[in-house]
N, C-alpha and C positions, 0 to 999 in steps of 0.2 A: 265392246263397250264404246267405242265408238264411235258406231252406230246411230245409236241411244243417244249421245251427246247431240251427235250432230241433226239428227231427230227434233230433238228442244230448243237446238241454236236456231232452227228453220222454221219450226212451227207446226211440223207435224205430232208432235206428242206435246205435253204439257209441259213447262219448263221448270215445274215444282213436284210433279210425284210422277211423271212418265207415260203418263195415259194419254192411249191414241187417239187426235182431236179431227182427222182427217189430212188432204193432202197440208201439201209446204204452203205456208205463206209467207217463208222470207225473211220473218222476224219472229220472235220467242212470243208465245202466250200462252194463258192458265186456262184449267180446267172450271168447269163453273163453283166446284168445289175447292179448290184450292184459291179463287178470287175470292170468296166468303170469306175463307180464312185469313186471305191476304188484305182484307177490308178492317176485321176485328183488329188485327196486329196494328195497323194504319188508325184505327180507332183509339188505340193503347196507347200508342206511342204520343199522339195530340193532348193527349188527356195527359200523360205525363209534365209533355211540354211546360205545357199551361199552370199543371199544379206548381213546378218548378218556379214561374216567375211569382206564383202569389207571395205576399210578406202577411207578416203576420206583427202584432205590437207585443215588446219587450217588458215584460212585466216592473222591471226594475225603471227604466227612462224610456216610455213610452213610444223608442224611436220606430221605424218602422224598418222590416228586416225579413230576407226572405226566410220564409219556414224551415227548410233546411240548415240553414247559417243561423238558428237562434243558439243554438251549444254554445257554437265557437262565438256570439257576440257576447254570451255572458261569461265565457269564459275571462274572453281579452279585453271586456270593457269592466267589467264588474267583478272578476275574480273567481266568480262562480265556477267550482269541477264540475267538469261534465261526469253525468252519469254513466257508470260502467257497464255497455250493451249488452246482453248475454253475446257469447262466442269469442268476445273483445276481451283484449289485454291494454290496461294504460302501458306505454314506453317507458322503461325508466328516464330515459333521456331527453323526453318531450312530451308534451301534452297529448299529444297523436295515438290515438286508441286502433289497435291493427287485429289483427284474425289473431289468436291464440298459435296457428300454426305458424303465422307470417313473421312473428316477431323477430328472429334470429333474421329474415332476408332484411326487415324491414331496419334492423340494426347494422347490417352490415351495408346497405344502400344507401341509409341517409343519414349515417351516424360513422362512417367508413371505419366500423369494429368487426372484428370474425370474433368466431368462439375464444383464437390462443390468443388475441389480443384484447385487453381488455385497458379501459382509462383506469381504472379502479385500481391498480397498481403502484 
């Protein structure tokens, strides 16, 4: 295994699926196939980026607000519950909608309760 590592660190195989690209050059490089791949992902992730900074206008006060944060702006400006995601559970203890399986870690991290402890006592 070794080998093969050091194979990728060098530059004679590909440093994403292994395949022999000829001798050493010294430093790590892809396959022409594995650069495709690695272009799309690089394509993905920009496009993420980007979506992430757009805002979008708040139906209730017009303000401008990114897409992602419109829940939480009507929640804590306007009152407004946010809707319950599928897979998602509301917290009893906060507004914070978590995985249906998270709840209990998510109760005991930021609400510092285990199962035998409860406030409700």
């Amino acid at each position: 295994m070794g080998e093969i590592a050091d194979s990728m660190i060098y530059g004679e195989s590909c440093s994403l699926c292994g395949v022999y690209l000829g001798p050493a050059t010294g430093y790590p490089r892809t396959c022409p196939r594995c650069t495709a791949d690695t272009e799309f992902v690089d394509i993905a992730d920009r496009l993420v980026k980007e979506l992430s900074g757009l805002k979008t206008e708040c139906p209730e006060c017009k303000a401008k607000v990114a897409w992602n944060g419109l829940d939480q702006h009507r929640l804590h400006l306007h009152g407004r519950p946010l809707p319950v995601r599928p897979g998602k559970v509301q917290c009893p203890k906060c507004e914070r909608q978590v995985k249906i399986g998270g709840l209990a870690q998510h109760l005991f991290h930021k609400h510092d309760m285990s199962r035998l402890n409860s406030d409700d006592d």
